[in-house]
DOLUM-942216 format. One record per residue (C-alpha): residue in one letter; residue number from 0; x, y, z. Coordinates in nm, 2 decimals. Layout:
# DOLUM-942216
[site "A",NUM,[X,Y,Z]],
...
***
This chain:
# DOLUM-942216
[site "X",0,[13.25,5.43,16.64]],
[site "X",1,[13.51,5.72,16.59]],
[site "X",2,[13.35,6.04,16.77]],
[site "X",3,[13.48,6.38,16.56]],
[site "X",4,[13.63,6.67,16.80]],
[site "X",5,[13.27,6.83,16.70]],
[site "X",6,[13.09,6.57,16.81]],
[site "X",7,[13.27,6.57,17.15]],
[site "X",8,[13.27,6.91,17.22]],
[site "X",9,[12.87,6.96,17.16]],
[site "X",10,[12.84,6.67,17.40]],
[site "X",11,[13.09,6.87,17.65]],
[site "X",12,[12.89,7.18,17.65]],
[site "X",13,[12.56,6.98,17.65]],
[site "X",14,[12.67,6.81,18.00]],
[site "X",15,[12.86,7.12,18.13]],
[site "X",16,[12.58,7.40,18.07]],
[site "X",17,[12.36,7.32,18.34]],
[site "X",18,[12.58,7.31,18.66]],
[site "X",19,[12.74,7.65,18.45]],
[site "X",20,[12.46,7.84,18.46]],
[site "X",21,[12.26,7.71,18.74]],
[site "X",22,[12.61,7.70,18.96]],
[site "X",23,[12.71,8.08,18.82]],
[site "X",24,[12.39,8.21,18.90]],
[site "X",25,[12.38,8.06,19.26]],
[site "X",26,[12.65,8.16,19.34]],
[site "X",27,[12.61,8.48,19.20]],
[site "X",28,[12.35,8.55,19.42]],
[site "X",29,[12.53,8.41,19.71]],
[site "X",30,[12.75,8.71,19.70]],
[site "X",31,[12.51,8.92,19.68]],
[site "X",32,[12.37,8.89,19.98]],
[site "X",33,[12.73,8.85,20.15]],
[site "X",34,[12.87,9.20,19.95]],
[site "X",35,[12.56,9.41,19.95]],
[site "X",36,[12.61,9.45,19.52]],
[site "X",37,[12.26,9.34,19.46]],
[site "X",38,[12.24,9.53,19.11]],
[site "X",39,[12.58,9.38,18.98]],
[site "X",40,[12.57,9.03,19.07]],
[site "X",41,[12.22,8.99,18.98]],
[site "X",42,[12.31,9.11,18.64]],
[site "X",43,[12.62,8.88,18.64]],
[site "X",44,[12.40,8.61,18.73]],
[site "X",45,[12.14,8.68,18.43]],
[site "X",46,[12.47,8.71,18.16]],
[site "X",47,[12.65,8.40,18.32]],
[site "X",48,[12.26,8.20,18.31]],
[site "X",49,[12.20,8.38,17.96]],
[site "X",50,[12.58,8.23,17.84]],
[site "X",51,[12.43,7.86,17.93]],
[site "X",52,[12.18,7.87,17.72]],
[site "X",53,[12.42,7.99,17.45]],
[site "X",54,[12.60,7.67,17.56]],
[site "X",55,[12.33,7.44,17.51]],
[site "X",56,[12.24,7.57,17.15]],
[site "X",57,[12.60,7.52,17.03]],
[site "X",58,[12.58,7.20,17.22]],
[site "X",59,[12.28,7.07,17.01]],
[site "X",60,[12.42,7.23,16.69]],
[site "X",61,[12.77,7.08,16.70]],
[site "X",62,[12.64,6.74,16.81]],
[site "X",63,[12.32,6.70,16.68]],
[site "X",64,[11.98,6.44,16.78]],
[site "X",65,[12.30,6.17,16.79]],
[site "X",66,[12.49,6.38,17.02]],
[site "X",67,[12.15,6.49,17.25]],
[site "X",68,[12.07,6.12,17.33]],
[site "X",69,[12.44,6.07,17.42]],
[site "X",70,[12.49,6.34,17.66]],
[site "X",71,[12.13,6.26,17.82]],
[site "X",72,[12.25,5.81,17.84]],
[site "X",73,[12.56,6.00,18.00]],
[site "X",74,[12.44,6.24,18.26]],
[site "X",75,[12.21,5.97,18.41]],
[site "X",76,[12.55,5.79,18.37]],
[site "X",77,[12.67,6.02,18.59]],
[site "X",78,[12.40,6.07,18.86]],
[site "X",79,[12.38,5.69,18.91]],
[site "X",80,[12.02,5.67,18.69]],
[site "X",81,[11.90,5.42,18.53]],
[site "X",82,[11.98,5.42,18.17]],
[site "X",83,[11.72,5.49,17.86]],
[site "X",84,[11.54,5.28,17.66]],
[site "X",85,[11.73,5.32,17.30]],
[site "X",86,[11.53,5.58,17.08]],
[site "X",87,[11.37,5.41,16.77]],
[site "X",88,[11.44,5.52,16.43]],
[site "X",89,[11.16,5.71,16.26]],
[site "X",90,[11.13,5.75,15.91]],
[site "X",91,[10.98,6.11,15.79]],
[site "X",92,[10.65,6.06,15.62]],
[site "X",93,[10.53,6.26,15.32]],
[site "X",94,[10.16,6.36,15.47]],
[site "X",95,[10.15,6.71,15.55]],
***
């Protein structure tokens, strides 16, 4: 199966947005402490953990439930996990 350059950049900022924010905001507050800027890297660390978020969200959008499952079979790729049991197909029902 041919993945589209959408598909494959929603799966890119699906992986990459964790260790983005997480990463930015640790090491955000790392130099806070070593500078003494408390105020500005704390704010820095809220916009850079805020912009992950933003990440994921376009993640999801660009490569859908397909594109979710994917990048979750590859991060545990990734950290040496064991992979997923394939998600079923499930049709919608009409009950309310």
């Amino acid at each position: 199966m041919k993945h589209t350059f959408r598909f494959k950049l929603g799966i890119f900022l699906l992986v990459i947005n964790m260790p983005f924010g997480l990463g930015g905001a640790a090491l955000c507050g790392w130099l806070a402490i070593r500078t003494g800027q408390t105020a500005f890297f704390s704010a820095l660390a809220a916009g850079i953990y805020g912009s992950s978020w933003i990440m994921f969200l376009a993640g999801i959008w660009l490569a859908g439930r397909q594109g979710i499952d994917y990048s979750r079979q590859l991060m545990r790729r990734m950290l040496g996990r064991k992979p997923l049991p394939p998600v079923p197909e499930v049709e919608p029902s009409n009950t309310p």
